[in-house]
C-alpha positions as CSV (number, residue, x, y, z in Angstrom):
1,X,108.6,111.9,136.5
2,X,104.9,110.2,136.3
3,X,104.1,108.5,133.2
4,X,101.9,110.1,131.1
5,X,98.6,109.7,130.7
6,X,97.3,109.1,126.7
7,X,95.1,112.1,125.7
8,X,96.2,112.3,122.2
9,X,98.2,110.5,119.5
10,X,100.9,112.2,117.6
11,X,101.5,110.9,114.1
12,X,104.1,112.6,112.0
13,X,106.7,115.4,112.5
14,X,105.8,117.8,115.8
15,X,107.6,121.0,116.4
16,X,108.8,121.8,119.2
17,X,112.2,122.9,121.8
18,X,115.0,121.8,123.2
19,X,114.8,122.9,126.6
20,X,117.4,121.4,128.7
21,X,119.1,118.2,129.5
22,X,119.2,116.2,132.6
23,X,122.6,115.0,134.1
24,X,122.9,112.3,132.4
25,X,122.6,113.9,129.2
26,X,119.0,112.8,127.7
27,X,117.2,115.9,127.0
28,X,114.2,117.5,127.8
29,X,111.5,118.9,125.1
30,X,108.6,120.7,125.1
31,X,106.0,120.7,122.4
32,X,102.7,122.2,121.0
33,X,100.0,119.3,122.9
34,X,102.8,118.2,125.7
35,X,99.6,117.4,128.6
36,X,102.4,117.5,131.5
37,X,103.3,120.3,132.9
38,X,107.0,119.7,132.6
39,X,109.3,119.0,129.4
40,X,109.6,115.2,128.8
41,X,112.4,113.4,128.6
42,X,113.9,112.4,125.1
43,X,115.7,110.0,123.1
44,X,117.7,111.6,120.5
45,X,119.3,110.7,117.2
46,X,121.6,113.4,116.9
47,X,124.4,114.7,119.0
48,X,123.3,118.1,120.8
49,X,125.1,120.6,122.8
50,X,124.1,123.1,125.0
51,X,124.2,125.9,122.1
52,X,121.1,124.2,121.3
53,X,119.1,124.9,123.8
54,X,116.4,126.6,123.2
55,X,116.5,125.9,119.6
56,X,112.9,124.6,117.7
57,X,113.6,120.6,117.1
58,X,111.9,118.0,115.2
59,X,110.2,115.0,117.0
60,X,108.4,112.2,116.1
61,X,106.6,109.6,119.2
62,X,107.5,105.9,119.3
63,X,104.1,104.5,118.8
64,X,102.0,107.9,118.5
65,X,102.8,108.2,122.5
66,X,103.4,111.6,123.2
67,X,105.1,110.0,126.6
68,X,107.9,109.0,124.4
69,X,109.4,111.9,122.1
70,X,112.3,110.7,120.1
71,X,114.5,114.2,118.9
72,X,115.3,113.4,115.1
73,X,117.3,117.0,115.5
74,X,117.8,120.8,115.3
75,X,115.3,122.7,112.4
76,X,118.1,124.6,110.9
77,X,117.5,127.9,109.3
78,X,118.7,128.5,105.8
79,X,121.6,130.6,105.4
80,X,122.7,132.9,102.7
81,X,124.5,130.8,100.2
82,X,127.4,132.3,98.5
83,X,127.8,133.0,94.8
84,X,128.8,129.1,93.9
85,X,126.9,128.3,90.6
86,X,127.4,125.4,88.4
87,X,125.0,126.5,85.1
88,X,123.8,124.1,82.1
89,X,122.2,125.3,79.1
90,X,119.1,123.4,78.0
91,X,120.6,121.8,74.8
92,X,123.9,121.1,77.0
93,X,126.2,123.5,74.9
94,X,127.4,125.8,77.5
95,X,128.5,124.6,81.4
96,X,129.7,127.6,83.5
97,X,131.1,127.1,86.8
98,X,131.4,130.0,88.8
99,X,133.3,131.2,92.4
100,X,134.0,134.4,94.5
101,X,137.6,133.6,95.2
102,X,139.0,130.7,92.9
103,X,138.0,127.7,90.4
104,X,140.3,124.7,90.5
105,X,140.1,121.7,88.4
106,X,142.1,118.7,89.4
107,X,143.0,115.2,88.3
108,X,145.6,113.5,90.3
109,X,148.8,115.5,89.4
110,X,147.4,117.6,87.0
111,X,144.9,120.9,87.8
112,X,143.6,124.3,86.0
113,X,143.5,127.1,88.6
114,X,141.2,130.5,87.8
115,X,141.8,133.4,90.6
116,X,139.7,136.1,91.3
117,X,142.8,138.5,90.0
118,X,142.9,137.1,86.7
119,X,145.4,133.9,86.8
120,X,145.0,131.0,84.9
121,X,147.7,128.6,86.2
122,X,147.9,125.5,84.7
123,X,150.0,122.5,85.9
124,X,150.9,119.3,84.8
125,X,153.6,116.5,84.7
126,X,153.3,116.9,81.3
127,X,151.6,119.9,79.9
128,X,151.2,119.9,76.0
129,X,149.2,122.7,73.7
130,X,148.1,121.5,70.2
131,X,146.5,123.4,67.8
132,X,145.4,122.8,64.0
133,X,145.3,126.4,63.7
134,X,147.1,129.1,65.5
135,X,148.8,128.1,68.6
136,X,149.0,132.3,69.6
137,X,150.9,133.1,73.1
138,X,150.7,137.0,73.8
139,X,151.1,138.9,76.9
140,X,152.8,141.6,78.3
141,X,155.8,139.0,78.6
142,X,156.7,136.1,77.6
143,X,159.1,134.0,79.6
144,X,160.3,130.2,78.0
145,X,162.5,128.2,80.1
């Protein structure tokens, strides 16, 4: 390939594609104000495959030369996130943690599980309940020892 001959500066983040990748691996982009005809060749700061070809990519140019792209990596598009929340109340009174499937709280051999069915399990090396009040167990069965 002929080196390129400076016609513009590129300063900050340029969009373009991933386009290929020659055999020794570098890879070729293409990008809004590219004055050669063909993609350039790359350095690259992240590991690609060839599932991203094609995909948009962020570049920046070692010394504004747009004959020497470095690929910082893939633009990734946001996906729907699940229903994880973690919610604070503005005074701090109320935390809720919420999950679609299960919440477990663990400390070393200890942990609270919450199930999606209704289960609280609780587990412990020692597992004491203390109350100044009423300690109240109800169910539809209760089961000691």
């Amino acid at each position: 390939m002929e080196p390129i001959r400076l016609t513009r500066r590129f300063e900050g983040v340029v969009i373009g594609a991933l386009v290929g990748f020659l055999e020794d691996g570098a890879p070729l982009v293409d990008f809004p104000g590219n004055a050669q005809d063909d993609p350039v060749i790359a350095r690259t700061t992240a590991a690609l495959t060839d599932d991203d070809i094609g995909r948009e990519v962020a570049l920046l140019f070692e010394e504004t030369d747009p004959g020497k792209p470095i690929l910082i990596g893939p633009i990734v598009q946001p996906q729907p996130r699940q229903s994880k929340r973690l919610l604070v109340n503005r005074e701090g009174e109320c935390l809720e943690l919420t999950a679609d499937k299960e919440i477990v709280l663990r400390c070393g051999n200890a942990s609270i599980t919450l199930t999606r069915a209704g289960k609280v399990l609780i587990r412990g090396a020692y597992v004491s309940s203390q109350s100044s009040g009423i300690n109240k167990i109800q169910g539809g069965a209760v089961h000691i020892n």
